[in-house]
N, C-alpha and C positions, 0 to 999 in steps of 0.2 A: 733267596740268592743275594748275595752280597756284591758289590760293585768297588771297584777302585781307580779313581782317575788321577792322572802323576801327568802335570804341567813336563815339559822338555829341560831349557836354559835354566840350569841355577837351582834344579831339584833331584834329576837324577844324571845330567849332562855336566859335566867340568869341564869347561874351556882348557885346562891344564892337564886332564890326564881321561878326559873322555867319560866312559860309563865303567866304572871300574864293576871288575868280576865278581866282588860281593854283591855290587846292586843287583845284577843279571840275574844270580840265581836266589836271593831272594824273592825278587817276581815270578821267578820260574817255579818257585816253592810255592806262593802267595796261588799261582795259580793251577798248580799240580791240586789242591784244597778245594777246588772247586767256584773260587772265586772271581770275578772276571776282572781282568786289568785293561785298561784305554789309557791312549795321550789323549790330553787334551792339550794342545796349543792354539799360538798365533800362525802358525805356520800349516802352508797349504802341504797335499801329500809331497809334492812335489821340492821341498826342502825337509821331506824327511827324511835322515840319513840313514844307508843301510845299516849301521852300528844301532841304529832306535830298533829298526824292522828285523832285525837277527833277535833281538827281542823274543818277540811273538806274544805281541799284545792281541787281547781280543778282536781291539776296534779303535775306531780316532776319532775323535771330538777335533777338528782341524778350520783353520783357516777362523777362527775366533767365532767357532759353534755356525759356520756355514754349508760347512759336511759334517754329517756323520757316517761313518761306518762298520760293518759288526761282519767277523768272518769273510772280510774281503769284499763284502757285498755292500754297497751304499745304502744306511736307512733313509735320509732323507740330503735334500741339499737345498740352498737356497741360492738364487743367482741375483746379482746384482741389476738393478734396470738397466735397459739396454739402453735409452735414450738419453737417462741423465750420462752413464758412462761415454759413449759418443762425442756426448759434447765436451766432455774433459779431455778426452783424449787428443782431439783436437788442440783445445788451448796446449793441452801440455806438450803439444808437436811443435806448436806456436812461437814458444818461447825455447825449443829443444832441452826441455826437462827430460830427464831420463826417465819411465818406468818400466813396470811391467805387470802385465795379465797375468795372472793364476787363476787356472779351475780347476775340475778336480782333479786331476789326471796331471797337468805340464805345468810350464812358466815359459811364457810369452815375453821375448823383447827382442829389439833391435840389436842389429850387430854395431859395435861401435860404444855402447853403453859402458865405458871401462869402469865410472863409479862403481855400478852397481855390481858390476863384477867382481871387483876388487875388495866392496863389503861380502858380496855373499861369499869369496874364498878365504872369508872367516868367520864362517857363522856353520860351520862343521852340516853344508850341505851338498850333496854328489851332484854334479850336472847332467847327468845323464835323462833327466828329465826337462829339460833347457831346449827351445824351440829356437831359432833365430828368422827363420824364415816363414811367414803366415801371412795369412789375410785376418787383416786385423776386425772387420765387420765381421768375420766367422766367428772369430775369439769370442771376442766383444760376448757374443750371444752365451757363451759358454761359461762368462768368468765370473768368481763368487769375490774376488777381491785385488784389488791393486796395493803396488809398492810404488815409492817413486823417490828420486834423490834431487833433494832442493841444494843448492852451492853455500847459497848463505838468506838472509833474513828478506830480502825481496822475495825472493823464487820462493819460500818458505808460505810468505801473505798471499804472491798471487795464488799460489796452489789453495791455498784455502777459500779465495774468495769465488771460486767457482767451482766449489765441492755440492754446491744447491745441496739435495737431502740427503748428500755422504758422511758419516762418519772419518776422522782419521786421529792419530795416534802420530807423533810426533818422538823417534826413540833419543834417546840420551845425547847423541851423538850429533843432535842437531840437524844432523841431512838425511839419515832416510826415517822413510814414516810410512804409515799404512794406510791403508784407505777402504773404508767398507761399510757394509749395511748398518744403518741404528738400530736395527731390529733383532739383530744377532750377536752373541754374546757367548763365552765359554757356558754362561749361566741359562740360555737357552739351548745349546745345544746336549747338556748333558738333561734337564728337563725331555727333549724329546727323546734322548737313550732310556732315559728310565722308562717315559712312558711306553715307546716302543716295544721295548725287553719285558714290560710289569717288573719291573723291581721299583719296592718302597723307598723314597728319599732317606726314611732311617736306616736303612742300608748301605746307603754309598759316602765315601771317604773319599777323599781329594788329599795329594801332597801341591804344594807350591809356594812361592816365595816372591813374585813379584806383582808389579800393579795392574797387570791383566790380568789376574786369578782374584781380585778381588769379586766379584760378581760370582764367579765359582765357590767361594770361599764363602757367601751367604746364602746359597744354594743348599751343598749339600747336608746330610745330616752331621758328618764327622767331618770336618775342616782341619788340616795337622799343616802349621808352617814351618820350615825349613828354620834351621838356629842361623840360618845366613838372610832371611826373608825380611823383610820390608817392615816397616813399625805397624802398618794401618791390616799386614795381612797377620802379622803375629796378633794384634788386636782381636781379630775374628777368627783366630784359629782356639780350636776346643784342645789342639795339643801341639807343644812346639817341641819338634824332634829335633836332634843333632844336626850340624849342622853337611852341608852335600860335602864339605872336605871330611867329613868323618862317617861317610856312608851312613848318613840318617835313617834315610828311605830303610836302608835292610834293617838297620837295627829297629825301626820301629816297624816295618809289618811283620818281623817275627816276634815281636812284643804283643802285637794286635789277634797275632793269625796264629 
């Protein structure tokens, strides 16, 4: 059995014109053939938009290999400590940074958070999975990874200087960043899909194009970069397809499949 995992932003998602109708049924082709297709992103289920899920991917590699999922059913998940996150949470109440919880199901935050608002109603995610009202020690127990928006380059250090054994990720834009385990990575969580599933690493293919899919991109057997992707992902990719303004993705899985 063959495997194919397709990164979200910048490989089969266009900020400009969405998932266009060739990619769609390419995948829908790729998978008619018997082969299985998964996202893998950074992103938890819960910023995955219904234009991803009309899809009809097998499964998700989500929240930067923290869940996996296959037929709607969760293979594994992995949750963040509960005691180091407490204690950040905390600070970040402290100095009123904005975040927010994600598990695997919602997104957790305060009402009033208009930063992060106003990032996420352009990052092509439905709300419908947006919490405003919880008890944050329930969460807390629940969440495989945080987002948070720093203003400028103080709020930026002190988030970091109390991250104890967090990972986080710092996006282009300066103020928001992510926040998550060291332990988990696109590159372990497609490792537990295979092992899970028994499918051979020379089996599985990945598209992507930016600096999270690096790890993924040394992973699997077939690595294919996006003609719009990153120097260091085209480097380790075994094939650079077209780029996503020129519907890569389909023209290469029907070149592949």
């Amino acid at each position: 059995m063959k495997i194919v995992f397709f990164d979200i932003d910048g490989t089969i998602y266009n900020n400009i014109v969405g998932i266009t109708q060739n990619v769609k049924d390419a995948i829908y082709e790729t998978r008619q053939k018997g082969i299985l297709c998964f996202i893998a992103s950074g992103r938890p289920y819960g910023f995955i938009a219904q234009n991803v899920k009309d899809i009809g991917f097998d499964g998700y590699v989500l929240s930067n290999g923290a869940q996996m999922t296959y037929q709607n059913k969760n293979l594994k998940v992995r949750y963040l400590d509960q005691d180091y996150l407490a204690t950040l949470c905390k600070k970040l109440r402290d100095k009123h940074i904005e975040f927010t919880l994600l598990t695997p199901k919602a997104c957790y935050m305060r009402r009033g958070y208009t930063n992060l608002l106003e990032f996420y109603s352009k990052c092509n995610i439905d709300f419908e999975n947006f919490v405003f009202d919880y008890v944050e020690n329930e969460i807390i127990e629940q969440t495989i990874k945080v987002e948070a928006w720093v203003k400028n380059e103080e709020e930026y250090q002190y988030v970091v200087s109390h991250l104890q054994h967090f990972s986080h990720e710092l996006h282009p834009d300066n103020h928001s960043m992510e926040i998550y385990s060291p332990t988990v990575s696109k590159a372990t969580g497609i490792l537990d899909v295979l092992d899970l599933l028994n499918i051979d690493v020379d089996d599985s293919y990945c598209f992507g194009d930016g600096p999270n899919d690096v790890e993924m991109f040394e992973t699997v057997g077939h690595p294919i970069a996006m003609g719009n992707a990153i120097d260091i992902i085209k480097e380790k990719a075994e094939i650079v397809c077209p780029s996503i303004e020129e519907d890569g993705v389909a023209i290469q899985l029907r070149k592949m499949f």
